[in-house]
C-alpha positions in Angstrom: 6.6 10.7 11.5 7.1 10.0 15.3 4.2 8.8 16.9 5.7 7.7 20.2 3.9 10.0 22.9 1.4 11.1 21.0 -1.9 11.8 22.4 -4.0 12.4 19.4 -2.5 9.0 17.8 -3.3 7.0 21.4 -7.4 8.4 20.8 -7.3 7.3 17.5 -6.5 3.8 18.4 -8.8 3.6 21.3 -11.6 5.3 18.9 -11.0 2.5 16.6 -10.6 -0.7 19.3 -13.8 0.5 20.8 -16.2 0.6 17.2 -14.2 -2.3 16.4 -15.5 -4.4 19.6 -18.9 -2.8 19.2 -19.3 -3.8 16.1 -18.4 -7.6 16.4 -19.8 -7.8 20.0 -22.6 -5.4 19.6 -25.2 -5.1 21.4 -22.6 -4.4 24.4 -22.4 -1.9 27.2 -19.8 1.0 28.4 -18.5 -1.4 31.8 -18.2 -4.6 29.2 -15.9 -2.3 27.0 -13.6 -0.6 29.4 -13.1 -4.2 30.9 -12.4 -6.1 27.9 -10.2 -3.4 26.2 -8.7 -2.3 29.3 -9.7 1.4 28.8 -10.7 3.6 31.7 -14.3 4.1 32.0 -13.9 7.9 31.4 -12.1 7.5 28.0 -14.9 5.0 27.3 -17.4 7.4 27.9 -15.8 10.3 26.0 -15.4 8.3 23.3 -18.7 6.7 23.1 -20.5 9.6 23.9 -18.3 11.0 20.4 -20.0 8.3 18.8 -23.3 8.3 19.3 -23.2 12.4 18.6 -21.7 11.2 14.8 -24.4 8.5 15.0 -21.8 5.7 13.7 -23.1 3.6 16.6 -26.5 3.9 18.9 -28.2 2.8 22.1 -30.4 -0.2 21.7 -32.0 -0.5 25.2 -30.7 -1.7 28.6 -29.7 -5.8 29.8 -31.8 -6.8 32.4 -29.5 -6.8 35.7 -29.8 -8.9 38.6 -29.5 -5.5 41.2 -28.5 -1.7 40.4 -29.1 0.1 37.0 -29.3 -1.8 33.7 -26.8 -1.0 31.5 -27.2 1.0 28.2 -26.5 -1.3 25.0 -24.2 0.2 22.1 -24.6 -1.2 18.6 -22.6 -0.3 15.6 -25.1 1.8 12.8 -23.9 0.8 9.4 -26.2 3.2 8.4 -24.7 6.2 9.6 -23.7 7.3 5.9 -23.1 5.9 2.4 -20.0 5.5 0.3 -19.4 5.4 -3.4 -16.6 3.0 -5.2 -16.2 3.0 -8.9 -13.7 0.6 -10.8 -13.3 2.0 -14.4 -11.9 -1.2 -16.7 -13.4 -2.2 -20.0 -16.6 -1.8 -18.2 -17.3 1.1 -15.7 -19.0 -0.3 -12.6 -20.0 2.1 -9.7 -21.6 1.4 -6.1 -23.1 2.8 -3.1 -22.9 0.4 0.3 -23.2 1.2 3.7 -20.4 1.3 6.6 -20.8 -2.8 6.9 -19.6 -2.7 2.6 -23.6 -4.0 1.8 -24.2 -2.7 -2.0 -27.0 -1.1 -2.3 -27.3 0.0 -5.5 -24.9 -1.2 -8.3 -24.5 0.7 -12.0 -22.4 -0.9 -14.9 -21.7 0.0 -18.4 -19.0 0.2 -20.8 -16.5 2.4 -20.5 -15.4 4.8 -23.4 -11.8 6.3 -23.7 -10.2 9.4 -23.9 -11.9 12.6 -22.6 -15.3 11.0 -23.3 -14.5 8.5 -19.9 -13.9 10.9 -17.9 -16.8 12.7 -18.3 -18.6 9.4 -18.1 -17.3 8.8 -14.8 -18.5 12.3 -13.3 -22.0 11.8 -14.6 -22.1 8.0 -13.3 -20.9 8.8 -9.6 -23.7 11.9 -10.0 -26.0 9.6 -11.0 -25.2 7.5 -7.8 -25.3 10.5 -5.6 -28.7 11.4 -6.7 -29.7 7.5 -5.7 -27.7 7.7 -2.4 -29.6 10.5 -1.4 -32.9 8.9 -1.8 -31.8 6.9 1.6 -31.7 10.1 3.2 -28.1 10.0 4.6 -24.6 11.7 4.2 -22.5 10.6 1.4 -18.9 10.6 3.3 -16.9 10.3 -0.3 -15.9 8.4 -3.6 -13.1 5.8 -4.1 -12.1 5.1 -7.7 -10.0 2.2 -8.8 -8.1 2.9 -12.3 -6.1 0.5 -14.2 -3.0 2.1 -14.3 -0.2 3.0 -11.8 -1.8 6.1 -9.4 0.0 8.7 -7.9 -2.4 8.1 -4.8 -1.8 11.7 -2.9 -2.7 13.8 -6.0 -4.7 11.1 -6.9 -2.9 11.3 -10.8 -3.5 7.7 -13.1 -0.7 8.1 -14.8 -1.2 5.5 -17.6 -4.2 3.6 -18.6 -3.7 2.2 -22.2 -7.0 0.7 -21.9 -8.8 4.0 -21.7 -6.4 5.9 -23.2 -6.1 8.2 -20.2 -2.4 9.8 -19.9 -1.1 11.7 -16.3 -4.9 12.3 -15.9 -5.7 14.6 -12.4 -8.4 12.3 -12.1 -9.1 13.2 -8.0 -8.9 17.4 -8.8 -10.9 16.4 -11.5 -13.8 14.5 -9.8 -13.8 16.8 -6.0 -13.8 20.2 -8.8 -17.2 18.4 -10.5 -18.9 16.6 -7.8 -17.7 18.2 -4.6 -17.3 15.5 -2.7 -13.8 13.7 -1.2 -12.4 11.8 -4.1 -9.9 9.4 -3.5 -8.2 7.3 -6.8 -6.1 4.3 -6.7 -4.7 1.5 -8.7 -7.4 -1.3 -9.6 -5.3 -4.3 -8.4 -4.2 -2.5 -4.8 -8.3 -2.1 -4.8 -8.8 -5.7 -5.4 -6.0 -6.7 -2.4 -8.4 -4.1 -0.3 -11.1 -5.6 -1.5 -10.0 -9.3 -0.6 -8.6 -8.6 2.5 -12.1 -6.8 4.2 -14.8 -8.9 2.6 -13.0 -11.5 1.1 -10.0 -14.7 1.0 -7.9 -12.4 3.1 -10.3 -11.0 6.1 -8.4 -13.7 8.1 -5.0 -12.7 7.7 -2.6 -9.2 7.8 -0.3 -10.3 5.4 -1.4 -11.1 1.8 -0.9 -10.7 -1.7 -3.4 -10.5 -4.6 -2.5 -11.9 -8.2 -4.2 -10.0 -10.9 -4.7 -12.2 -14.4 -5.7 -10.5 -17.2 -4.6 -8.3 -20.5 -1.8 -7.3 -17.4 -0.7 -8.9 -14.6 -0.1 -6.9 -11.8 -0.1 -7.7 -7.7 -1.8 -5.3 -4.9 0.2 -6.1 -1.6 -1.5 -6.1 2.0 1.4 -6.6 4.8 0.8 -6.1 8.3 -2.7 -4.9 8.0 -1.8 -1.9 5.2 -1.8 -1.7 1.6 1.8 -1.2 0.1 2.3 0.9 -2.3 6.1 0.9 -2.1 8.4 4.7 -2.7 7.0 5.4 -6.2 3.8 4.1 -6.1 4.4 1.1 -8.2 5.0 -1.9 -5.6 3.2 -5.1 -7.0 3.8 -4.2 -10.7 4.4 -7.7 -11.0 3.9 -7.6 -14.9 7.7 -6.0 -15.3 9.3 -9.1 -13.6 12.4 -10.3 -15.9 11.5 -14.2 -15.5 14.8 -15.3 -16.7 18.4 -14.1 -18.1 17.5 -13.6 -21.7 15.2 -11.0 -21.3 17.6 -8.6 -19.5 18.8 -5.7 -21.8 15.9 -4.9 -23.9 13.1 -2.9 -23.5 9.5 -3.7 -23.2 6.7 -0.9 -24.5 3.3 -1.3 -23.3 2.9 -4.1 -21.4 5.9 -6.0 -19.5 8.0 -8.7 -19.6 5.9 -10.6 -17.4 2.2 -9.7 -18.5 3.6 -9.7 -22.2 4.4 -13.8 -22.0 1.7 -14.8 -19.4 -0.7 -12.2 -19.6 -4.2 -12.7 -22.2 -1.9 -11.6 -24.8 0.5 -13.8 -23.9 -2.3 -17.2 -23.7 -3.3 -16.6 -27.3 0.2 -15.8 -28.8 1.0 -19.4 -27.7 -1.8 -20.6 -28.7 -2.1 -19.1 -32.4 1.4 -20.4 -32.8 0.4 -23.9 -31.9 -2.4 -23.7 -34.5 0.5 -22.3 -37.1 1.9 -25.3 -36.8 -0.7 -27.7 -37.6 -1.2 -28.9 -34.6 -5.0 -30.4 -33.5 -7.0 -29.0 -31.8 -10.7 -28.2 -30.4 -9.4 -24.5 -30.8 -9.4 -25.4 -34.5 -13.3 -26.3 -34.5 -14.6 -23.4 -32.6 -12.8 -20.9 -34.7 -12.8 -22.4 -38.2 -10.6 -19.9 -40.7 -11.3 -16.9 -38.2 -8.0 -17.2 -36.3 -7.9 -13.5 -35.2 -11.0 -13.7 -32.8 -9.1 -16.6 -30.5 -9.2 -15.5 -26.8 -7.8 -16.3 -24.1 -10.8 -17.5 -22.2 -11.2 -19.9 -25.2 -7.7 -21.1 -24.9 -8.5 -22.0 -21.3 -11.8 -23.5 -21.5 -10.3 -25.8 -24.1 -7.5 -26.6 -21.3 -10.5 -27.4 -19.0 -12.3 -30.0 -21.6 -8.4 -31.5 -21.9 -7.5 -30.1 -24.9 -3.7 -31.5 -25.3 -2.3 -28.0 -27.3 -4.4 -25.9 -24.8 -3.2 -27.9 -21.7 0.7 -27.4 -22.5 -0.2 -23.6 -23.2 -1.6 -23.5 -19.9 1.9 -25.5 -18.4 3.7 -22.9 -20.0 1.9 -19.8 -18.1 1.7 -21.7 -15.0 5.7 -22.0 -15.1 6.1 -18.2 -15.7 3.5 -17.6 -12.8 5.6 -19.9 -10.5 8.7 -17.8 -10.9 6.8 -14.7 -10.2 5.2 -16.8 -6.8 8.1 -17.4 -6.1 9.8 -14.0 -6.0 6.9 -12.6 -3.9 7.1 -15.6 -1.6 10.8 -15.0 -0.9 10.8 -11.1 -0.6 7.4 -10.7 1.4 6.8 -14.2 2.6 2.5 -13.4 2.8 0.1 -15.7 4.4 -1.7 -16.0 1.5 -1.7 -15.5 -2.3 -5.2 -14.9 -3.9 -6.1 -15.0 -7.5 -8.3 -12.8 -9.3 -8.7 -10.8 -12.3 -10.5 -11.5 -15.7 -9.4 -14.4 -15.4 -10.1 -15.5 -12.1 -12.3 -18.4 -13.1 -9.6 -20.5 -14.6 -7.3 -19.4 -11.5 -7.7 -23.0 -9.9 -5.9 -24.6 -13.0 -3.1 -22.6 -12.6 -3.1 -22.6 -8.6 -2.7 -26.7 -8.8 0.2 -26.6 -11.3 2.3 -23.5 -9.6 2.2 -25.3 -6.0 3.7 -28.1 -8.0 6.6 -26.5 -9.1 7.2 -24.7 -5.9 6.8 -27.5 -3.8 10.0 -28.1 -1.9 12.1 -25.3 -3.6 10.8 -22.5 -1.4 11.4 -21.8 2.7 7.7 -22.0 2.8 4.8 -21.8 0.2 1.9 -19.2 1.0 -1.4 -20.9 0.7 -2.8 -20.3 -2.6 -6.7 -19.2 -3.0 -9.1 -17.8 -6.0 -10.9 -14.9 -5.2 -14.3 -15.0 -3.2 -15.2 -12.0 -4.4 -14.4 -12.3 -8.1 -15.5 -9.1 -10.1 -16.7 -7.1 -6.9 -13.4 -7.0 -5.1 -12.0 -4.0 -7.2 -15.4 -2.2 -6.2 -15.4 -3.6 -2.7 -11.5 -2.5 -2.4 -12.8 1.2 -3.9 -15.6 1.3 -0.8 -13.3 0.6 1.6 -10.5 2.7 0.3 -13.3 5.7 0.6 -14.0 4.2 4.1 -10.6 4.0 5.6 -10.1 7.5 4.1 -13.0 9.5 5.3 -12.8 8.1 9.0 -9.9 6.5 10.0 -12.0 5.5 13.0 -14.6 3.6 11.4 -12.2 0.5 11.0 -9.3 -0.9 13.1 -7.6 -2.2 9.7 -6.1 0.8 7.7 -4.6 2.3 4.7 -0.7 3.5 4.6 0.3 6.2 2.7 
């Protein structure tokens, strides 16, 4: 769509500059704002005046003044309503925050599959609305991050193996029940949400999140928007091809990608290391019981120097190099971050990909773990609500 001349688009943008600077200058007055945005005093006043009626921002008295009136200070009210963000993954974990992303109140438990999780999910967000309205203030909507490609308008998860949940209509599902504005996306485009308001990326408008797990997928951040590409499926890092061999054959369930680097992927290596006799602390810690090995495991053995669990860990790093390296070349982001089930192993991995990029690449993207490690899916599902309900309420927002 054609913005250029539009009128409505030009308010939105000076709606958005103006809570912006109010809320990161805050306490400031109407003259301060027209000057430092270059906005006419009139729109200022419109628009503030809009404001203060929606109670986003509020007067908090007058600056002393050496002659003439005292201006009227304007501070942003992250109070002014509640949001709710739920990531569903092994466990279900739900949150109410304010307009500023402060939690408030935070529910987790395990999730169950099938129809059982869905119905889990309607009675947790309930359960969350009941404790939002104890505050006393409007509830503007519900963001839900699902491990699974989303068809974000209809708000569809199309596949979630994990929860068993098949071309689920999970928003017409969730606005039907709750009656509320439901808004459902894609856990690891939450998590590159996430990151990039409250975490390793607030600094930057162009950024790519790495998520390391059972899968391993990428949520994309360019220019200030999430990407989600033409079919809803940009970042899906896991389906990379990392080398000629695997061309031609087909991959069920998991990917290429996630199948040799993901958790799956760490243990396979790892069992077939033991097969072979080799020694190992592994060994110790599991005794004869060689089918509960994890992945975690494999890695914290890395960590104490383990030599098996050290060249397992080379091996993943090299595959997570080549997938680096394809997003380096194709989006060329300020930064990379790490996150995922894995995120607190990240830093072993980080150390031995920037190795083997070093020099092969027109430039490297700085590469960070996660500051927000488990909440940035829930942090990403807040603002996601956020951006959605008010596309005023933030400068930074989401594409569709």
């Amino acid at each position: 769509m054609n913005h250029i001349g539009d009128g409505s688009l030009l308010r939105k943008v000076n709606r958005s500059a103006i809570l912006e600077l109010i809320r990161e200058q805050g306490p400031i007055s109407r003259s301060e704002i027209a000057r430092l945005l270059h906005i006419s005093p009139a729109t200022v006043t419109r628009i503030v005046t809009e404001l203060l009626q929606k109670q986003i921002i509020r007067e908090r008295g007058a600056r002393l003044a050496p002659f003439g009136r005292r201006p009227i200070l304007l501070e942003f009210n992250p109070r002014a309503s509640l949001i709710i963000g739920v990531y569903v993954h092994r466990n279900m974990t739900g949150a109410i925050s304010d307009l500023n992303g402060e939690i408030l109140n935070r529910i987790a438990q395990p999730a169950e599959p099938g129809e059982a999780g869905i119905q889990q999910l309607i009675a947790l967000v309930r359960t969350l609305y009941e404790m939002a309205r104890a505050y006393g203030l409007p509830v503007r909507g519900v963001g839900i991050g699902a491990p699974s490609i989303v068809h974000y308008r209809e708000g569809v998860v199309a596949w979630a193996p994990s929860l068993g949940w098949r071309n689920v209509p999970l928003k017409a599902l969730l606005e039907e029940a709750l009656g509320l504005p439901v808004f459902v996306e894609n856990e690891v485009n939450l998590i590159a949400l996430g990151e990039s308001w409250r975490g390793a990326g607030c600094d930057v408008d162009n950024l790519v999140c790495i998520s390391l797990g059972a899968g391993i997928g990428a949520g994309i951040v360019l220019s200030g928007f999430l990407y989600r590409g033409a079919h809803c499926a940009a970042g899906e890092i896991g389906y990379l091809l990392p080398g000629t061999q695997y061309l031609g054959q087909p991959y069920e369930g998991f990917g290429c990608l996630e199948g040799l680097a993901g958790s799956g992927g760490i243990v396979r290596r790892a069992q077939e290391k033991l097969a072979a006799g080799h020694s190992s602390i592994l060994r110790e810690w599991l005794g004869s019981h060689d089918a509960q090995l994890t992945a975690e495991m494999v890695l914290l053995a890395a960590r104490k120097g383990d030599a098996w669990a050290l060249q397992v860990v080379d091996e993943i790093a090299d595959y997570l190099a080549l997938a680096v390296a394809s997003l380096s070349c194709v989006l060329d982001p300020h930064r990379i971050i790490f996150s995922g089930d894995l995120v607190e192993f990240a830093d072993m991995f980080i150390k031995r990909i920037a190795m083997r990029l070093n020099g092969a690449l027109p430039s490297i993207p700085e590469l960070v773990v996660s500051q927000l490690g488990t909440d940035a899916a829930v942090l990403g599902a807040l603002a996601m609500a956020l951006f959605e309900t008010d596309e005023g309420v933030f400068v930074q927002k989401v594409q569709a």
